[in-house]
Every structure is written in structure tokens, then in C-alpha cells.
C-alpha positions in Angstrom: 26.1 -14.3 9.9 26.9 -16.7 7.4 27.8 -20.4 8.9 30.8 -22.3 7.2 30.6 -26.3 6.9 33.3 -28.5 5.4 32.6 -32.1 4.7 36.0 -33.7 4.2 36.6 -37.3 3.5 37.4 -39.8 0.4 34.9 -41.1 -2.5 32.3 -43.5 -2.0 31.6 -42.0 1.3 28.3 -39.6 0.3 29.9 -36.7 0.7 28.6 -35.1 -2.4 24.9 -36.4 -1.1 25.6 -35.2 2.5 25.7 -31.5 1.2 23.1 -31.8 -1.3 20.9 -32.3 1.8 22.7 -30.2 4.1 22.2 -26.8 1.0 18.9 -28.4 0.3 17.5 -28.0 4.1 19.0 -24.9 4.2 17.2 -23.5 1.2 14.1 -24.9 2.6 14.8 -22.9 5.5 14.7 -19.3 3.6 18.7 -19.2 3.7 21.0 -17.8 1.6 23.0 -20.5 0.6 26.4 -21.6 -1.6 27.9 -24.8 -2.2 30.9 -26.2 -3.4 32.5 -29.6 -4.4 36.1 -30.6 -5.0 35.9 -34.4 -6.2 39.7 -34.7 -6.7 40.0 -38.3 -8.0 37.5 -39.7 -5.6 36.4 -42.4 -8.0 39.4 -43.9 -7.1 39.4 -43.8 -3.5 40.8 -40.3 -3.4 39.9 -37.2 -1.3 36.2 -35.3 -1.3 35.6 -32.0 -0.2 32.2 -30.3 0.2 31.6 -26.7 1.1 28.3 -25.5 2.5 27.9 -21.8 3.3 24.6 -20.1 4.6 23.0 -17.1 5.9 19.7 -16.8 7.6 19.8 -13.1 7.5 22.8 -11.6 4.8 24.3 -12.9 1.6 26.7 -15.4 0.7 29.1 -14.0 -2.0 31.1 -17.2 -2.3 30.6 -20.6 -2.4 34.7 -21.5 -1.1 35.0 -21.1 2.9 38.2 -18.6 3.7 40.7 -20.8 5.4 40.6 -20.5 8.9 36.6 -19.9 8.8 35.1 -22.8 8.8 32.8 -23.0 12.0 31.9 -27.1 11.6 34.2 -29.7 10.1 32.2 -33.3 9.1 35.1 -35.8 9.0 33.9 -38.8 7.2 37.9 -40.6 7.7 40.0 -39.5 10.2 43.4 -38.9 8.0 41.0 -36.7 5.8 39.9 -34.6 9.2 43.2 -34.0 10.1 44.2 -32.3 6.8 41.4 -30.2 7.2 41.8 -28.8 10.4 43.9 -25.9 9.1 40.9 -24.9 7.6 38.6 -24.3 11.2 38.1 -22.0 13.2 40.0 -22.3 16.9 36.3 -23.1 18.3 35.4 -24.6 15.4 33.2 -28.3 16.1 35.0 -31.2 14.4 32.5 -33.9 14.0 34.6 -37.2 13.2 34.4 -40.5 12.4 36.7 -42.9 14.1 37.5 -44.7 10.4 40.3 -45.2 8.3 40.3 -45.7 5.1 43.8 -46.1 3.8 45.1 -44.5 0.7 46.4 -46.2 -2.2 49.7 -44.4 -1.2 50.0 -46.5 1.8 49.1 -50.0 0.7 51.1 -49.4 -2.4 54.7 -47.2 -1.8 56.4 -46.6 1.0 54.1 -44.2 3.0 52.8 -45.1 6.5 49.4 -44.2 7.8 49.4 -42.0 11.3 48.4 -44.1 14.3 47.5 -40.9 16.4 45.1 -39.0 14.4 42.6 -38.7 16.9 45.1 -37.5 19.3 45.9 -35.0 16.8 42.6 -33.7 16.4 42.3 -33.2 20.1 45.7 -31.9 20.3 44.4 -28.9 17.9 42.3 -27.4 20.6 39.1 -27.8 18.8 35.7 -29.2 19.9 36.4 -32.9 18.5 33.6 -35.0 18.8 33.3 -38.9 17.2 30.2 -40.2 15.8 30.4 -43.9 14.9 28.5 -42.9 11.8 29.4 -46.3 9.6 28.6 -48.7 12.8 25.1 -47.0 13.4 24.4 -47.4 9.6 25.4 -50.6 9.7 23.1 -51.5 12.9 20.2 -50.2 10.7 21.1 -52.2 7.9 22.2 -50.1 5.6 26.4 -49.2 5.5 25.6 -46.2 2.9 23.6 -44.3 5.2 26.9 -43.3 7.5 27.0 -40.1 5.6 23.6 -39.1 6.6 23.8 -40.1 10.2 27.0 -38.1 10.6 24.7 -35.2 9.2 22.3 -35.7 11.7 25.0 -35.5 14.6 25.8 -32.2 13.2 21.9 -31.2 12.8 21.4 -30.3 16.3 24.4 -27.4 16.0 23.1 -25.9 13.2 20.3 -23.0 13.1 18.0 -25.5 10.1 14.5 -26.1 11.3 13.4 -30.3 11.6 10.9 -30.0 9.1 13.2 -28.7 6.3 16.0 -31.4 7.3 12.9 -34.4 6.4 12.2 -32.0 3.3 15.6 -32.0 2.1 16.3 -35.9 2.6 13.0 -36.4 0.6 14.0 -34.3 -2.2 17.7 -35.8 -2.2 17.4 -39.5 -1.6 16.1 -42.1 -3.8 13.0 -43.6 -3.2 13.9 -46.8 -2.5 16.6 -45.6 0.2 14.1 -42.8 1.7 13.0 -44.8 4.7 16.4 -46.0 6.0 18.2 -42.3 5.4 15.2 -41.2 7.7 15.7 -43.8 10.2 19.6 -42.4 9.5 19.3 -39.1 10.2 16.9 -39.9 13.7 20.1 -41.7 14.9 22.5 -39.5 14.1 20.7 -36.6 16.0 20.3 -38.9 18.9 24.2 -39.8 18.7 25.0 -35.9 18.6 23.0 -35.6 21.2 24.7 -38.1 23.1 28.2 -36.8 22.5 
């Protein structure tokens, strides 16, 4: 069976690193695995999406998730999570950060940021969970590292052995950041846990 992850959020926030380790640790893991990146014009604040597909026992034909298929949704900003519910499953796990970011769109024209997106995300019947990814980073010193706690929330649903997930954060990360993304990715599984 081949499992469907969408990491949704804007630029600056490691998406594109989140799901190098995420297809990295699946790799290391003996999956089948496609990946996909939609950068939109995320150096300016603007949307991010990642796709992440893998198989343990079948191939992976494409590297876009169907709509309506993905089985985990990372939400690294809350307005970003709501635009891609559509894309879930009805069981589907939403894995959110309570954060907002706000668009150029808003602080420039007329447009108005939603006050109930988390009420929205429940309201779509999925399994909504929030992660405060960026505060947890922050408690270890190190703001960046939000993308790679929220990946270890998610770690504990996902069928990628422990060793391969230290393996792929190895490969991926810079040196110089290697210890904190560890330290990262321990509190992030302990916040999925949690929650």
C-alpha cells in the first residue's frame, strides 16, 4: 500500500528539508518512494507544498498524491492546512501547527485573515492534531528546527524504522545543525506521542 504525505505551508519554513528527510528515511527503509515540490513563490513568503509517496511492498508510479488521497497532512501554518484539506482523506491525520503567518495579501490589500481556522480543521471531520512545532524549537534553541519536530510528531504514524529516521537527518542536515535537528526530532516524537 502506498502511503500519501502532504507537507503544506509557506517558504522559509523547511518544508523542502522536511521531505528530503521524510523520502530519505524512507529510502533507508527499502521503500519505494516519490517525491514532489511545488515552491510557488516561496521566496517571498508564498506557499510550499511537498509530496512524499511510499511503498514498503508495491510501486509508486507517481510522485503527485491524487486529490482526496492523501493519508497525513503536515501543516506548518494554519491558513496553509486549511487549503489543503480538500486534498485528505476523510480519516486522514492532519498534523498542524497552531501558527500564522500572514500573507502579503493581507497586510497589503484589502483581504482579511480567517480567525477560525482551527475550528475549520476540526469542523472537516479529520483527525486534527496541533504540535507547537516552532515553540518546542524555540525551547531548544534553535527556531529552524520546527520543521523537523513537526516531522517527528508525524514519525510515530508512519511504518519508517528509528534507525533510518537518525540516518536520514544525518544525510540531510548540515553538520553544524546535526545535533539540535536530533534533539528536534526526539521532541517532536515525544509531542506526537503526547497528542
Amino acid at each position: 500500500m502506498t502511503t500519501n504525505i502532504l507537507l503544506s505551508g509557506v517558504g522559509g519554513q523547511g518544508i523542502i528539508t522536511a521531505s528530503r528527510v521524510l523520502a530519505e528515511a524512507a529510502m533507508l527503509s527499502g521503500f519505494q518512494v516519490k517525491k514532489s515540490e511545488i515552491h510557488g513563490m516561496s521566496q517571498r513568503g508564498g506557499s510550499v507544498e511537498s509530496h512524499v509517496r511510499f511503498s514498503p511492498d508495491g510501486l509508486v508510479f507517481s510522485p503527485t498524491i491524487p486529490f482526496g488521497e492523501v493519508h497525513v497532512l503536515m501543516g506548518f501554518e494554519l491558513l496553509e492546512a486549511l487549503r489543503a484539506i480538500p486534498n485528505t482523506k476523510p480519516d486522514a491525520l492532519v498534523l498542524v501547527e497552531d501558527r500564522v503567518i500572514v500573507p502579503s495579501s493581507v497586510t497589503c490589500g484589502p483581504f482579511e485573515y480567517p480567525a477560525d481556522m482551527l475550528d475549520q480543521l476540526r469542523a472537516s471531520g479529520r483527525n486534527v492534531r496541533v504540535v507547537d512545532a516552532f515553540k518546542i524549537a524555540c525551547s531548544l534553541g534553535e527556531p529552524r528546527a520546527a520543521n523537523i519536530v513537526l516531522l517527528g510528531a508525524a514519525s510515530s504514524s508512519l511504518v519508517i524504522d528509528a534507525q533510518a529516521w537518525e540516518g536520514a537527518i544525518r544525510r540531510t542536515v548540515k553538520a553544524k545543525a546535526l545535533d539540535v535537528n536530533l534533539q528536534a526530532f526526539e521532541a517532536g516524537v515525544a509531542a506526537g506521542r503526547a497528542g
